[in-house]
C-alpha atoms as one frame of an Amber mdcrd trajectory, in Angstrom:
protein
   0.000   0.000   0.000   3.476   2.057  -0.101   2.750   3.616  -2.995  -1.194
   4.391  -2.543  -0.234   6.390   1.035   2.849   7.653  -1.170   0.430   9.166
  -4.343  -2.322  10.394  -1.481  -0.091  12.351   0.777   1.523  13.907  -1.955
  -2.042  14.817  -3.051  -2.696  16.343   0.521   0.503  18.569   0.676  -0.509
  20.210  -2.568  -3.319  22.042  -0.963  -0.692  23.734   0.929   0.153  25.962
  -2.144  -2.721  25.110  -4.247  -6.432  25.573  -2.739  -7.578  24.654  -6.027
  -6.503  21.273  -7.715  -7.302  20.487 -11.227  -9.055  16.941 -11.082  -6.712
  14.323 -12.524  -5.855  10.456 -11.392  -3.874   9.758  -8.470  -3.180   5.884
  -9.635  -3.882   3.973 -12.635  -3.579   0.294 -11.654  -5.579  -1.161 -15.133
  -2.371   0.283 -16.953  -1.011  -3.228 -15.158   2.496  -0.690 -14.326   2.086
  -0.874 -10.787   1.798  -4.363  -9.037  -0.853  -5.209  -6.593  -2.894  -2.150
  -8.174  -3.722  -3.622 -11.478  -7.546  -3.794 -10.018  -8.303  -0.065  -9.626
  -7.800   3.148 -10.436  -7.943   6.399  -7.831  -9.645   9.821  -8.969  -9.638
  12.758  -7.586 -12.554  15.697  -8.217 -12.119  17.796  -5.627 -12.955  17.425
  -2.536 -13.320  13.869  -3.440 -10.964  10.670  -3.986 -12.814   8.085  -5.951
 -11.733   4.317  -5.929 -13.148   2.594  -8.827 -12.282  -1.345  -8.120 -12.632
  -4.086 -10.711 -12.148  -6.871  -8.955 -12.625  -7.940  -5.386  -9.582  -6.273
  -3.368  -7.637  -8.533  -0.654  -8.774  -8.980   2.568  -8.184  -6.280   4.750
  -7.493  -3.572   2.376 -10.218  -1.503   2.576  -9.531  -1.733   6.218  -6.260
  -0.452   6.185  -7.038   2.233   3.564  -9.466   3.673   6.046  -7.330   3.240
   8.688  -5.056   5.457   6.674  -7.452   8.053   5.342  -9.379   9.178   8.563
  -6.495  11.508   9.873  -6.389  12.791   5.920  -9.451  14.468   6.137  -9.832
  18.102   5.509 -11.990  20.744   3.939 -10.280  20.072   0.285 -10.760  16.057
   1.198 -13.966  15.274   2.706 -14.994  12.289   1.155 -13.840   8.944  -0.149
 -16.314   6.817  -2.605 -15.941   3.400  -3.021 -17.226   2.026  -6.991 -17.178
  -1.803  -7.357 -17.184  -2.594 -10.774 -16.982  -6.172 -10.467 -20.853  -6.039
  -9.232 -23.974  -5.786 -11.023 -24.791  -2.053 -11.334 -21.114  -0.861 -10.131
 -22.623  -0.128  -6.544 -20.809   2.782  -5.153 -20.500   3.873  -1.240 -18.793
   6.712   0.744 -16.625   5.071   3.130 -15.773   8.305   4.715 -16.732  11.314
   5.292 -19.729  12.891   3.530 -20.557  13.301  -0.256 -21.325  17.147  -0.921
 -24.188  18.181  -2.948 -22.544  19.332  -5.732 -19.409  17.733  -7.102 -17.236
  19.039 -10.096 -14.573  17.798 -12.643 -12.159  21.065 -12.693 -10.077  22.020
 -15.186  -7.886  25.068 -14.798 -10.834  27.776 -14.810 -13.173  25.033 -16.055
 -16.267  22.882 -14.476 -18.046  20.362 -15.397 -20.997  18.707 -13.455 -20.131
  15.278 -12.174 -22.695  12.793 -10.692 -20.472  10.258  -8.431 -22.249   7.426
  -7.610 -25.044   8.372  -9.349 -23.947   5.884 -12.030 -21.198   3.631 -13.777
 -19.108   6.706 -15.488 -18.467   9.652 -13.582 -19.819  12.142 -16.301 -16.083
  13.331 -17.175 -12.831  11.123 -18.325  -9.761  12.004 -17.030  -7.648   9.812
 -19.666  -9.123  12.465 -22.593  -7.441  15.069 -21.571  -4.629  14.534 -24.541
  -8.133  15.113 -26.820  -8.841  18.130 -24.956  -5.362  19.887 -25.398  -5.193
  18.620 -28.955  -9.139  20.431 -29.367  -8.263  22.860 -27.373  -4.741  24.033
 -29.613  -7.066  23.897 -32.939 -10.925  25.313 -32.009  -9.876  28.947 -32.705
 -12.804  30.353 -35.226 -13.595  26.892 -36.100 -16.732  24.877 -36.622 -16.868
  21.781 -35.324 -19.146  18.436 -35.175 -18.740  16.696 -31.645 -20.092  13.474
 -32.581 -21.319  10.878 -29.709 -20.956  14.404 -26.996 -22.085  12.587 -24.039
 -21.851  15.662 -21.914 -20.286  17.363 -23.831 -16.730  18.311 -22.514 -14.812
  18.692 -25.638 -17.297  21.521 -26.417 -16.631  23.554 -23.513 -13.113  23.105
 -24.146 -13.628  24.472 -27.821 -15.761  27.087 -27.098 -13.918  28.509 -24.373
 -10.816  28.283 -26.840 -12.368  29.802 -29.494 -14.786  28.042 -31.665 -17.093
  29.696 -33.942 -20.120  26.802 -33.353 -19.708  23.351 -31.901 -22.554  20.828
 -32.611 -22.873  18.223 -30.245 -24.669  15.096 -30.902 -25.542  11.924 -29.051
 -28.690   9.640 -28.577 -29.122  10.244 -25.217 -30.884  13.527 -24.242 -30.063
  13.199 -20.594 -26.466  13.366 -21.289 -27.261  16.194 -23.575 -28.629  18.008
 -20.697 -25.867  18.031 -18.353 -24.103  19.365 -21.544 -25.767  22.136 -21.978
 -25.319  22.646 -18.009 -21.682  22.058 -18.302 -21.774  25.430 -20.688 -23.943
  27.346 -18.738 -22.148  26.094 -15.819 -19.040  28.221 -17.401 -21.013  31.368
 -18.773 -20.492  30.132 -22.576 -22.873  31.969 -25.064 -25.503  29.990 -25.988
 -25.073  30.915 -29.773 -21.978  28.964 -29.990 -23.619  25.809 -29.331 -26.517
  23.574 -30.858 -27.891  20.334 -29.538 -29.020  17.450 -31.515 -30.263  13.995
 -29.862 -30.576  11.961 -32.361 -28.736   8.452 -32.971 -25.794   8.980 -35.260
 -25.934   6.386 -37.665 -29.731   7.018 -38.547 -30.142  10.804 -38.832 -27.016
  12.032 -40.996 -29.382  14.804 -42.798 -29.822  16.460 -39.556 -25.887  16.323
 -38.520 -25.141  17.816 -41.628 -27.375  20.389 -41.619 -25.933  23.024 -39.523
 -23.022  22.527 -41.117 -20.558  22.420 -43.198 -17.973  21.449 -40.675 -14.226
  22.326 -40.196 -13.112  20.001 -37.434 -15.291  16.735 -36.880 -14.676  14.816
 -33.201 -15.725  11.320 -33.345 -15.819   9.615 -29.675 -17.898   6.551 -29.503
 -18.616   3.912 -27.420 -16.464   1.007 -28.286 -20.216  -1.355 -27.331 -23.680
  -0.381 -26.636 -25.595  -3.273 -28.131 -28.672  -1.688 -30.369 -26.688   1.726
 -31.571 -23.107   1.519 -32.091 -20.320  -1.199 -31.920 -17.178  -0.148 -33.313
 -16.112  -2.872 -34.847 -19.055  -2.885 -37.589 -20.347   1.153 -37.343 -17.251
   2.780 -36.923 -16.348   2.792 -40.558 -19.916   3.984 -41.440 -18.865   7.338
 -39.478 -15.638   7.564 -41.681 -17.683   7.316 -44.778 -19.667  10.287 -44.160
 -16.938  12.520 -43.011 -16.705  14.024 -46.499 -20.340  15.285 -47.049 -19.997
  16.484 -43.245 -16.516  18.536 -44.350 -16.549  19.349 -47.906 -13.915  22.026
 -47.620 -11.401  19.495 -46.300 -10.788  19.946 -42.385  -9.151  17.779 -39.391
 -10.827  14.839 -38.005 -10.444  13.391 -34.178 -11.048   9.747 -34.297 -10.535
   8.611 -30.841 -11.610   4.731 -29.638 -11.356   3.383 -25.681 -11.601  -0.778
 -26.285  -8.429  -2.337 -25.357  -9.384  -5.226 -27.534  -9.197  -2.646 -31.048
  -5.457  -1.022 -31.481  -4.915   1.682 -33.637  -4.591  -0.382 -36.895  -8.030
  -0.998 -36.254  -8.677   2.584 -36.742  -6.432   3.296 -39.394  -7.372   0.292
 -41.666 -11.394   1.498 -41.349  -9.821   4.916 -42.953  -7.896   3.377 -45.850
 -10.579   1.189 -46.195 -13.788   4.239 -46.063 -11.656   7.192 -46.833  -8.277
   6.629 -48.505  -7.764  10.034 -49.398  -7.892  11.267 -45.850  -3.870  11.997
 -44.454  -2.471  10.293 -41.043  -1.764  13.073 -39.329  -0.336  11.511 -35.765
  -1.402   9.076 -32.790  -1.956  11.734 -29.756   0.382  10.362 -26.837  -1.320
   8.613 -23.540  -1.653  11.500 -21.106   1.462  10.530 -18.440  -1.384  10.179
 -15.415  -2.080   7.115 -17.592   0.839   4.588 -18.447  -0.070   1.223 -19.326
   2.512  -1.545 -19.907   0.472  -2.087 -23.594  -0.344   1.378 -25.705  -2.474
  -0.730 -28.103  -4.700  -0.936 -24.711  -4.697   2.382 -24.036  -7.122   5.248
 -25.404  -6.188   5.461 -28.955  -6.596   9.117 -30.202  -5.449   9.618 -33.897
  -5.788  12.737 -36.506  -6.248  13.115 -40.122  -6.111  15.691 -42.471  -9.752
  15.244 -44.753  -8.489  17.485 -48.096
């Protein structure tokens, strides 16, 4: 546990010259690079440290980790959630302290709405921020297609860096919603944005509508049986891109399933859209090393002329 009490107090002393900490993760053990962590990962939104287990941890652990924790506790770390992923419905409990009412994902002078425990994902993913630097270098006076938004964080990122108009779209209108909180949440101008719930794949005259497009994000699920699994839709996306982008433009073609590596992605290019340039492979963020980068979050760009 060495290294746990190690990454924690080190997150404790920072409030000494930093009141404010930008959320990021304290431990990636499903990287498999640290032993007898390779079944969790630790968050931290502040005031909260998050433990997201996969597997059943050994006996005692949680014990000791508590044992640990309770003379930790301050005003910038009041509570510690507990997520077991290895149950049905990834039940989650505070272990200590108490959950505020409202938690946020912060980056630099940035919010976004979390709801911890509410449900399996968080509402914000820490291992995208090489996506959001990447968006967040080439928004300026752009417009751009966020396709499968969720809530919607590269489009805060773009607007507050510039973008003419981002168009977020996703199935789910709930997620939509806490996107559209998420930008009123930072005082963006509700001009720059538009909201479309629709599912991708079945309403492409209504994504390209507001267009056309100069920088297109695609960021699906890798599975969610009866909409979209990579494998067989993802190079139905790719097809499209030019009618979406007829002026040429950068694409963001990210993919989270360890199972796919990035030949995956490139092949469903050359095979949909050889004319489109490999730009680059985005590198890991470093609060995420894994001992396999074909596991990792693979985040390339291409150049549609």
């Amino acid at each position: 546990m060495k290294l746990l009490f190690d990454r924690i107090g080190a997150l404790t002393e920072m409030f000494e010259s930093t009141p404010l900490i930008d959320s990021f993760r304290v431990l990636h053990g499903r990287g498999q690079c640290f032993t007898d962590f390779e079944f969790s990962n630790v968050d931290f939104y502040q005031p909260v440290l998050v433990f997201v287990l996969y597997k059943a941890p050994p006996e005692n652990w949680l014990a000791e980790l508590v044992g640990f924790l309770q003379n930790k506790l301050s005003e910038n770390l009041s509570c510690v959630l507990v997520q077991r992923r290895y149950l049905i419905n990834s039940p989650s409990e505070v272990i200590l302290g108490v959950m505020p009412e409202k938690v946020f994902a912060r980056r630099g002078d940035l919010l976004f709405n979390l709801h911890l425990g509410a449900q399996q994902n968080a509402g914000y993913f820490l291992d995208m921020e090489a996506g959001r630097q990447w968006i967040e270098r080439h928004a300026n006076n752009k417009c751009i297609l966020n396709l499968f938004a969720y809530t919607c964080a590269f489009s805060v990122v773009a607007v507050a860096a510039g973008a003419q108009k981002v168009v977020n779209v996703d199935m789910s209108s709930p997620a939509l919603n806490l996107g559209r909180s998420n930008h009123q949440l930072n005082g963006m101008p509700k001009e720059k944005t538009e909201f479309v719930a629709e599912n991708i794949l079945k309403s492409w005259s209504r994504v390209k509508k507001p267009g056309p497009y100069d920088l297109v994000i695609i960021d699906p699920p890798s599975y969610q049986k009866g909409s979209f699994i990579a494998e067989k839709d993802y190079g139905k996306v790719i097809r499209r891109l030019p009618e979406l982008m007829p002026d040429g433009g950068l694409v963001l073609a990210c993919l989270n399933a360890p199972e796919l590596g990035d030949d995956f992605l490139k092949k469903q290019f050359e095979q949909q859209l050889p004319q489109a340039e490999f730009i680059e492979r985005l590198a890991a963020h470093q609060d995420f090393p894994d001992v396999n980068s074909e596991q990792q979050l693979k985040l390339l760009v291409y150049r549609i002329r």
